[in-house]
C-alpha positions in Angstrom: -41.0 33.0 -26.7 -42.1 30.5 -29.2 -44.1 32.8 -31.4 -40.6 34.8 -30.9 -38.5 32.1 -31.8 -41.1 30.9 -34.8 -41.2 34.9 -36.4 -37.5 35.0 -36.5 -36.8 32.0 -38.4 -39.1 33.1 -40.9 -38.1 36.6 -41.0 -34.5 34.9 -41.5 -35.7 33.0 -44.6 -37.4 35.2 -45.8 -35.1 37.9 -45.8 -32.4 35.8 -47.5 -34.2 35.0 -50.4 -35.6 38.5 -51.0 -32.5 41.0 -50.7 -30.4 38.9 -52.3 -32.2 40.0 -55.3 -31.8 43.8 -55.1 -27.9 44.5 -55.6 -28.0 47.7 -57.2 -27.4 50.9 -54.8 -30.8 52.4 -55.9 -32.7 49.8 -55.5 -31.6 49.1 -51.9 -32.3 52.7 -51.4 -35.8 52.6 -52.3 -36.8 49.9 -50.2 -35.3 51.5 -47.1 -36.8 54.8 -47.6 -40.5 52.4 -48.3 -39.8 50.6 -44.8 -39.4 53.7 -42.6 -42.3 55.4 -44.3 -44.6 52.5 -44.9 -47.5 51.3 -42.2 -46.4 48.1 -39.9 -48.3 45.1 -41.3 -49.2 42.2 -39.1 -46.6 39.9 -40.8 -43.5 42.4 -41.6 -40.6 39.7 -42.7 -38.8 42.6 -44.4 -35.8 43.7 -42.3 -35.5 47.7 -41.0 -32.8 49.7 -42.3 -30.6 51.3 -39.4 -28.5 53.3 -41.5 -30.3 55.0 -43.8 -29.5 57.8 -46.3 -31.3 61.4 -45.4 -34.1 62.6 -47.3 -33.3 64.3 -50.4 -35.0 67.3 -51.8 -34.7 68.3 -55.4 -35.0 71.5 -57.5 -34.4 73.4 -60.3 -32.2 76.6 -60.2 -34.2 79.5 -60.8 -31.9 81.2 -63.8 -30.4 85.2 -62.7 -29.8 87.6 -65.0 -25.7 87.3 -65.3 -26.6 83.8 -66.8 -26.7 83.1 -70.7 -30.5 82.6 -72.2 -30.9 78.8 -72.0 -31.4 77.6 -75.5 -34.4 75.9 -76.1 -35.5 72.5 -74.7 -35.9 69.4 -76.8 -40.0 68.3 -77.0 -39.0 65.3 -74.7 -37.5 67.2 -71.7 -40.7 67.4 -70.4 -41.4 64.2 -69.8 -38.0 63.6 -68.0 -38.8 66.3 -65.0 -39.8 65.0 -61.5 -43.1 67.1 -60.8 -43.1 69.9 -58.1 -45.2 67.8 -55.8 -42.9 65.6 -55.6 -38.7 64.8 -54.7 -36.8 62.8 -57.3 -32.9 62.6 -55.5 -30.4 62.9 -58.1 -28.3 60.0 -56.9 -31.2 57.3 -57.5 -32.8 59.1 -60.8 -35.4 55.9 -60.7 -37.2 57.1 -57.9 -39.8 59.6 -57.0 -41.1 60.1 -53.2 -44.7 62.1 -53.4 -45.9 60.1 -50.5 -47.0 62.3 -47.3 -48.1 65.3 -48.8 -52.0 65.2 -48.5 -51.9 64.7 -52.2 -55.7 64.3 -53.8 -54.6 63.5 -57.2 -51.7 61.3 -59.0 -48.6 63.6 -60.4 -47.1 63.1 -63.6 -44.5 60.0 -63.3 -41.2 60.6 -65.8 -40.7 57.8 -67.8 -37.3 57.1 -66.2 -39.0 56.0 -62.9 -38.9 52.5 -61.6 -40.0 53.0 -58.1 -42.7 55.3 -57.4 -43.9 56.4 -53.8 -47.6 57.9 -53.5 -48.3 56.2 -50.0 -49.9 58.5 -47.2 -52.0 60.8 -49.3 -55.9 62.0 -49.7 -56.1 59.8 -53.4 -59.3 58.8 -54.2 -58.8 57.8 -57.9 -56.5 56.4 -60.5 -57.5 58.1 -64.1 -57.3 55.9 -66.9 -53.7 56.4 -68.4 -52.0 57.6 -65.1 -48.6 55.0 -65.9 -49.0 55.0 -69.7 -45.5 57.2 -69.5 -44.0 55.7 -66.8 -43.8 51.5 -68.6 -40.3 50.6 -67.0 -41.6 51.0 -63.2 -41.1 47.8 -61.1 -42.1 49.3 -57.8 -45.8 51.6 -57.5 -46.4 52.4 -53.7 -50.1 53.3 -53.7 -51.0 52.4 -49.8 -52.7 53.9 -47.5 -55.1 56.6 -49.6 -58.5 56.8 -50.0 -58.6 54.6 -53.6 -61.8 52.8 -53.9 -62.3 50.8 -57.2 -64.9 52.2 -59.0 -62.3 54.9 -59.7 -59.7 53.3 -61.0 -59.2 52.9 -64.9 -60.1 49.6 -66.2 -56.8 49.0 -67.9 -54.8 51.3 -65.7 -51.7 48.8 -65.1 -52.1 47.2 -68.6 -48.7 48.8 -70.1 -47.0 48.4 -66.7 -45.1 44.6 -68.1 -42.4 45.4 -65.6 -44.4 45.4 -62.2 -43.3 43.6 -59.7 -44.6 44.9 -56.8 -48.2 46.8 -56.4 -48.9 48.1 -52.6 -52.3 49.3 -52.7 -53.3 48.0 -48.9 -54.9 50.3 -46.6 -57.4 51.9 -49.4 -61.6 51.6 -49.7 -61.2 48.8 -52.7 -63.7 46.5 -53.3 -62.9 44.4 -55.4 -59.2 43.5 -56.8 -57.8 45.6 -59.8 -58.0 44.0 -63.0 -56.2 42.8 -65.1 -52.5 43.3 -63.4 -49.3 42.8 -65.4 -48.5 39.3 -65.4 -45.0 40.5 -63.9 -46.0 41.0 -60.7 -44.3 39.1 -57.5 -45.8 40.7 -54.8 -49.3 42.0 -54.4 -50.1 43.7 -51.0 -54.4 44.6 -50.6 -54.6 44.2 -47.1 -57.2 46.5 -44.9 -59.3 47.1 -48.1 -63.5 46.3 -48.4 -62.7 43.2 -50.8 -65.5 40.9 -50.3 -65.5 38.3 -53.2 -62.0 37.0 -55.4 -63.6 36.0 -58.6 -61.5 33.0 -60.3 -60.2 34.2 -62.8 -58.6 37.5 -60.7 -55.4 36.3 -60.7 -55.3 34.2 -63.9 -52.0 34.2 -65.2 -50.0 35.5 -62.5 -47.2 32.8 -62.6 -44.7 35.0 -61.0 -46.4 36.1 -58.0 -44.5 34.8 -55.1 -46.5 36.7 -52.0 -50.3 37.4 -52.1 -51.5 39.9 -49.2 -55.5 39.8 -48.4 -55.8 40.3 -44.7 -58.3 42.5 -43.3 -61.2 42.2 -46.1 -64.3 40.9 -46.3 -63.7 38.0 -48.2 -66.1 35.2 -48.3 -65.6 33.2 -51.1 -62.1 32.3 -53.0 -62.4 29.4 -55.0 -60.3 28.4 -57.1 -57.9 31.5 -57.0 -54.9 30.4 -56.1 -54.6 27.2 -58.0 -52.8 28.8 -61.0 -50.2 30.8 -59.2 -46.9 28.5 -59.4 -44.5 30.7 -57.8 -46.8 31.3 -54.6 -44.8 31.0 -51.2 -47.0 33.3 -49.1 -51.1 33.4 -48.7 -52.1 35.5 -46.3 -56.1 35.8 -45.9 -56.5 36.1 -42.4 -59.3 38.6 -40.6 -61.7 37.7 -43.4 -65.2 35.9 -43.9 -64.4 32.6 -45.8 -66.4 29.5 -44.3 -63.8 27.3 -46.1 -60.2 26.4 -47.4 -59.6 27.8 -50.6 -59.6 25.0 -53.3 -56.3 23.9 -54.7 -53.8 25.1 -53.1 -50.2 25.7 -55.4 -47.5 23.1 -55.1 -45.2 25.9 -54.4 -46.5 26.8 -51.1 -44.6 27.6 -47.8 -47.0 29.6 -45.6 -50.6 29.9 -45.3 -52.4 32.2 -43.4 -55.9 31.7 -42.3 -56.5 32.9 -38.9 -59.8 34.5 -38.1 -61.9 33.4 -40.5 -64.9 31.2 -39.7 -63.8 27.9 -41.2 -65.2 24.6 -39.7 -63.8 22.1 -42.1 -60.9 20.7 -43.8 -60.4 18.2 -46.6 -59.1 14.7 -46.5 -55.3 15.1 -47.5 -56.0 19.1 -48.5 -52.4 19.8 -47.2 -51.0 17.1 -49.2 -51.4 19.2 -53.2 -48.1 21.7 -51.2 -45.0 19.0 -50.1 -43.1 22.7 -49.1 -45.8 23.8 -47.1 -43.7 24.9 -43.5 -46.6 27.0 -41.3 -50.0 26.7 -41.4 -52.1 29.4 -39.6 -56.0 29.0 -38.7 -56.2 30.2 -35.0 -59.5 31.9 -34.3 -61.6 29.4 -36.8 -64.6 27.3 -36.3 -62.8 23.9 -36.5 -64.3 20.7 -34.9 -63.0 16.9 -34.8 -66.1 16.5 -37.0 -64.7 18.5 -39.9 -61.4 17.0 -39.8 -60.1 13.6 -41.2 -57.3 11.5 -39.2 -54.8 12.5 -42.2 -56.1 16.1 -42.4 -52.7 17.4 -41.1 -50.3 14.2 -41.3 -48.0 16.1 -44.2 -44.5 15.8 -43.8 -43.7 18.9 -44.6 -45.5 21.2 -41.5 -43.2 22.7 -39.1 -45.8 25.0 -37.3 -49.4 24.3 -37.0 -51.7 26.8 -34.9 -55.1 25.7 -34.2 -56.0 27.6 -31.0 -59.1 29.1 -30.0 -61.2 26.6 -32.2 -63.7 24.0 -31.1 -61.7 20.5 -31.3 -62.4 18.8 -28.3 -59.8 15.9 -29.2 -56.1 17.0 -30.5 -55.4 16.0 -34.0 -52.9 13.5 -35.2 -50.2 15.4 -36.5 -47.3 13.9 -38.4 -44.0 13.1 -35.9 -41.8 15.7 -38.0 -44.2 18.5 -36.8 -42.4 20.7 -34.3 -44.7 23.5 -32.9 -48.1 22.9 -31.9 -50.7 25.6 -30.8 -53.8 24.2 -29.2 -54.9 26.6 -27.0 -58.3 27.8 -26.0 -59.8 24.4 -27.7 -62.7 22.2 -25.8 -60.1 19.6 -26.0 -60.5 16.9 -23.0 -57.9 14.2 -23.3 -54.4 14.2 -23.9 -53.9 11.3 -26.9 -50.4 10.1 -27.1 -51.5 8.7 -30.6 -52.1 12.0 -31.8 -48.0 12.2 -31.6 -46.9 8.9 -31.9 -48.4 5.7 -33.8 -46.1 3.7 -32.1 -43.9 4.6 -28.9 -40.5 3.0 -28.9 -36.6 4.1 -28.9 -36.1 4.3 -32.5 -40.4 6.2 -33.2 -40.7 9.1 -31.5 -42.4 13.5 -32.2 -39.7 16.0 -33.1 -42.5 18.1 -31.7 -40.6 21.2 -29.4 -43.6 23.4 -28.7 -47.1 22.0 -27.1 -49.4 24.1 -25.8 -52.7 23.1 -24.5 -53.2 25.4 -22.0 -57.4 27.1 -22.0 -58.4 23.3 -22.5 -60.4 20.9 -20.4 -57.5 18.4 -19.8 -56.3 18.0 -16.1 -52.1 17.6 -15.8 -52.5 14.1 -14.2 -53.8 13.2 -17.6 -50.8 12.8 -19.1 -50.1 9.4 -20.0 -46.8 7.8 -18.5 -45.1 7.2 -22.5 -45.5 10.6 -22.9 -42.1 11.2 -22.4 -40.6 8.8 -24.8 -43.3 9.9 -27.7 -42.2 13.9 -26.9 -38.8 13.5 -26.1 -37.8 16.6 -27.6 -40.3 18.7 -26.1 -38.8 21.4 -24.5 -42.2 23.8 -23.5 -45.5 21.3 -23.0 -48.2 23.8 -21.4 -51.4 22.2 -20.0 
């Protein structure tokens, strides 16, 4: 119920900030049809679309002999057509759906299109000049193919100055496409073969607001994100990396590092991101050893989830911090200061969710001023 609870409140806020920007019928449109068609990711904050317009399929009428001999088309006409592969609706002219039709190669994209669907195809390559046509899109839907990077054009999203949002999870990439248009906001290259993020990757990328990287085989980051300003969202879980990335942006909200094989943190490395709300890194390597006393004491943290690492003592955590997941630690004491430096009416956690339960502690443990520190605990699971 907490994990519930916790994904609902983000899916909240996160959903509020993002639709809000998307009034336009079209637009709305194309992100339903993406969310019924796309693949489930492990942190889907986007909402699902009950009511959702039916597919539309699109053609051109074959002329009959009772009908006048068309006159002939201007040079450009060409360039305006939605290929045969593919379905571009008349009501939402911007977008074009070629995704789910075992497609091995990239179709010609108009240069009206802003939102471009090639999901759930056999591609395996991205020839060099594949957009050069199509410089207004804002949304290219490339997941879940067969794209590995040594065949995709070097400066294949260079004209694209409109991007905003590249899906191009679920392919064999090994490395991240470079360079990207400095317009992007989202970047989704989860469940990819991604094994190093040089430093300059993602250099200029001001804009970018949510950075997907789950499911690689990352093992070094760097300095990577320290440039990108707008960054709310981090996610690098299920990767290789045997530490925190180095500078983390002020702008952060969220940061995912769960299942990596991290075994130290930084004195005050929380401190560089006063917004930061939840902090992920279940499934680590952690020990007391690798962690200062002010490691985690930022303001700002709402969630923190250190299960299944090897602390054998819990962590002081700052008194606004109001879900805690210790579980499956080595952890043998229950520390009231960990909570509370000092224990009185007016100092006390806002903490709501403990969990210690997969630890070494016995419940008779619990220290009688537990209840005035944690007064506001409503689940406490030994």
């Amino acid at each position: 119920m907490p994990w519930a609870t916790t994904l609902i409140f983000i899916l909240a806020g996160l959903c509020g900030s993002s639709l809000g920007q998307y009034n336009e019928e079209e637009d709305l449109a194309w992100l339903q049809y993406y969310l019924r068609q796309s693949r489930v990711s492990s942190y889907n904050y986007m909402p699902y679309y009950e009511e959702e317009s039916p597919a539309y399929a699109y053609s051109y009428p074959s002329a009959t002999d009772s009908e006048p001999e068309p006159e002939p088309e201007p040079q450009q006409a060409a360039s305006w057509r939605c290929p045969q592969e593919c379905d571009c609706p008349p009501n939402f002219s911007s977008a074009m759906y070629c995704d789910t039709r075992n497609l091995r190669y990239l179709p010609f994209v108009p240069s009206r299109m802003k939102y471009v669907y090639f999901q759930n195809n056999l591609i395996t390559s991205i020839q060099e000049g594949a957009f050069d046509n199509a410089t207004e899109l804002e949304w290219l839907a490339l997941h879940n193919n067969q794209i590995s990077s040594e065949k995709v054009g070097r400066r294949v999203f260079g004209k694209l100055q409109r991007l905003e949002r590249l899906y191009m999870n679920n392919n064999n990439l090994t490395r991240l496409p470079s360079p990207l248009p400095l317009s992007l906001r989202e970047l989704h290259l989860s469940y990819n073969q991604i094994s190093k993020v040089p430093s300059n990757a993602l250099e200029g990328l001001e804009n970018l607001t949510a950075l997907y990287l789950s499911h690689n085989f990352i093992f070094e980051l760097g300095a990577s994100l320290k440039g990108l300003k707008s960054l709310i969202l981090a996610d690098l879980s299920y990767n290789n990396l045997r530490k925190v990335p180095d500078g983390l942006p002020a702008s952060l909200e969220q940061l995912y590092l769960e299942y990596n094989y991290i075994n130290a943190i930084p004195d005050d490395y929380f401190q560089v991101s006063p917004r930061l709300l939840y902090v992920r890194m279940s499934h680590n390597s952690l020990t007391n050893q690798g962690l200062s006393s002010n490691t985690f004491n930022s303001s700002s943290i709402l969630e923190l989830d250190l299960s299944y690492n090897h602390l054998q003592k819990i962590p002081r955590v700052n008194t606004n911090l109001e879900n805690l997941y210790l579980q499956g630690n080595q952890i043998n004491e229950f520390s009231i200061s960990s909570f509370c430096s000092v224990v009185d009416v007016m100092n006390y956690s806002r903490l709501q969710v403990l969990r210690l339960d997969g630890n070494k502690i016995k419940r008779n443990a619990v220290p009688p001023d537990a209840p005035l520190c944690l007064r506001r605990a409503t689940v406490i699971e030994i």
